[in-house]
C-alpha positions in Angstrom: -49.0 31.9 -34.2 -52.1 33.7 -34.2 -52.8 33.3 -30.5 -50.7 34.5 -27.5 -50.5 32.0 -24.9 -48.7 33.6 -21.0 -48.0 31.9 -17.9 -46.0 33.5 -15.8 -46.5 33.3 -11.9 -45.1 36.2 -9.9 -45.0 36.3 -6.3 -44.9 40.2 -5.1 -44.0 41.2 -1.2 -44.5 44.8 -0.1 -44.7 46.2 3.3 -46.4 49.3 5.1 -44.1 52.0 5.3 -41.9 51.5 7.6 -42.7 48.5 8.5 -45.4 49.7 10.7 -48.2 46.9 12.1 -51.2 48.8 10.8 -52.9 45.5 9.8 -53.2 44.5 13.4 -57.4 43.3 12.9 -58.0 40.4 11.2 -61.1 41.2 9.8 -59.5 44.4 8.3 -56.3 42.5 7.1 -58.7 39.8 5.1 -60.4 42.6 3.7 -57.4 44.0 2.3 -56.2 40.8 1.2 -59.8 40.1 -0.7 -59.2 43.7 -2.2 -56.1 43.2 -3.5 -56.8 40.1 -5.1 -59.6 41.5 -6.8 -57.4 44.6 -7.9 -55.5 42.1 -9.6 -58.3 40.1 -11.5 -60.0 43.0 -12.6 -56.2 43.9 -14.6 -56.1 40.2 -16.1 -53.8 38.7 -13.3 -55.6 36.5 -11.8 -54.7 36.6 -8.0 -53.9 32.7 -6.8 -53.8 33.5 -3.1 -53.0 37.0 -1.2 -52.1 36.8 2.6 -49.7 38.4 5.1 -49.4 39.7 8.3 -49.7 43.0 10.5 -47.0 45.0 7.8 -46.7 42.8 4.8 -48.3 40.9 2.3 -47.2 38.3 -0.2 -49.3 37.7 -3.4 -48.9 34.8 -5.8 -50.2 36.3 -9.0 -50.7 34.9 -12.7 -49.3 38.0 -14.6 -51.8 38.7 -17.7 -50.3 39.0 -21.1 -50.8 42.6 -21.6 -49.3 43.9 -17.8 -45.7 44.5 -16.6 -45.0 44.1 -12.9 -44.2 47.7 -12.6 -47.9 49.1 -13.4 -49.4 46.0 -11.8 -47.6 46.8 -8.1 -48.2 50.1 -8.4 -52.0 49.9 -9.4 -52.3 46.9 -6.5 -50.5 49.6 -4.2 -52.1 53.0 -4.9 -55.8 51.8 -5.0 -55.5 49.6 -1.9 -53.9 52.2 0.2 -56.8 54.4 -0.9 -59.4 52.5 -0.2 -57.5 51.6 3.3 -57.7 54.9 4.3 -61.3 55.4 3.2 -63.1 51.9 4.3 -60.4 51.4 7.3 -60.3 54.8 8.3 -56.1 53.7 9.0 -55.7 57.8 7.8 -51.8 57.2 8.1 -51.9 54.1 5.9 -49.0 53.7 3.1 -47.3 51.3 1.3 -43.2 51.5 1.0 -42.4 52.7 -2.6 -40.5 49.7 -3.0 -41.2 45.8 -3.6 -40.0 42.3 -4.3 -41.5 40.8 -7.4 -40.1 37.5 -8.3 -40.6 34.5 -11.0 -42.4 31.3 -9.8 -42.2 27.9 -11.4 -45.6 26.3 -12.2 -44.2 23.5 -10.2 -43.5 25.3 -7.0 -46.9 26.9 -7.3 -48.6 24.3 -4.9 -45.9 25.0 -2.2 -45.5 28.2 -2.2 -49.4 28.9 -1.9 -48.9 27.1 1.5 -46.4 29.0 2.2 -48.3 32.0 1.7 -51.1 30.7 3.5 -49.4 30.0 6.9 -48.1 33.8 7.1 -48.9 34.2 10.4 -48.1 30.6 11.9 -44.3 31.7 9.6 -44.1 35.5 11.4 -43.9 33.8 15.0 -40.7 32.7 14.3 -39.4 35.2 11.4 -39.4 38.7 10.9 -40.2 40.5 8.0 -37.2 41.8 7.4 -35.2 38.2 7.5 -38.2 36.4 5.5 -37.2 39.3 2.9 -33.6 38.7 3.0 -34.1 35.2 2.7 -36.1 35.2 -0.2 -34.0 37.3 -1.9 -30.9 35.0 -1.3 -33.3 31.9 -3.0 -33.8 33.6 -5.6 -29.9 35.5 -6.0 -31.5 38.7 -5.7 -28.5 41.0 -4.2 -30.4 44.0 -2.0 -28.7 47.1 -0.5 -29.6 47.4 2.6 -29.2 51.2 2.7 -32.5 51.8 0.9 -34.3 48.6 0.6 -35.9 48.9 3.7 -37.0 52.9 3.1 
């Protein structure tokens, strides 16, 4: 075959570290949101929808044919946190080194966008760290507890 052909969605979940609510504004968590996703175009993974609350975010990504998930998350991580600091002036801004990166079927695409989407309505009922638990247990990812959460 002389053409390589990918589709591979990925939806990625990271939090500040420590889970701390540095995305309290709006306005500044949307800007964050817009700059990740273009972080992600501009490396060939086209970003289907980025959204999350005051110390998460969730990402639905198309994961390009030349990336891995490792170098994606930590390119998406680094330079947002960078620019955080700089264009948020959030000085103590970080990401936790870890994340959740996990395979999506095109067919589950549509429903998980709107699940991504209504973050916030989602968080008045759920934490993040039993959103995470839960997600891990759809998808029979076993976590230890001692370090997942940093």
């Amino acid at each position: 075959m002389g053409q390589s052909l990918v589709q591979i969605y990925i939806h990625v979940v990271f939090s500040t570290k420590g889970r701390k609510h540095l995305l309290k504004d709006e306005g500044d968590r949307k800007r964050v949101h817009a700059y990740l996703a273009g972080i992600a175009n501009k490396q060939d993974c086209p970003a289907i929808i980025v959204n999350g609350v005051e110390d998460h975010v969730h990402l639905l990504i198309r994961l390009g044919k030349t990336m891995d998930i490792a170098t994606l998350v930590r390119n998406l991580k680094s330079d947002s946190s960078e620019w955080v600091k700089r264009e948020l002036s959030i000085r103590n801004f970080y990401w936790q080194s870890g994340y959740g990166a996990f395979s999506v079927s095109h067919s589950h695409v549509d429903l998980l966008t709107k699940y991504i989407n209504n973050q916030e309505e989602h968080h008045r009922n759920e934490g993040f760290q039993d959103e995470f638990r839960r997600i891990c247990i759809k998808y029979k990812v076993l976590i230890d507890e001692r370090y997942v959460w940093e």
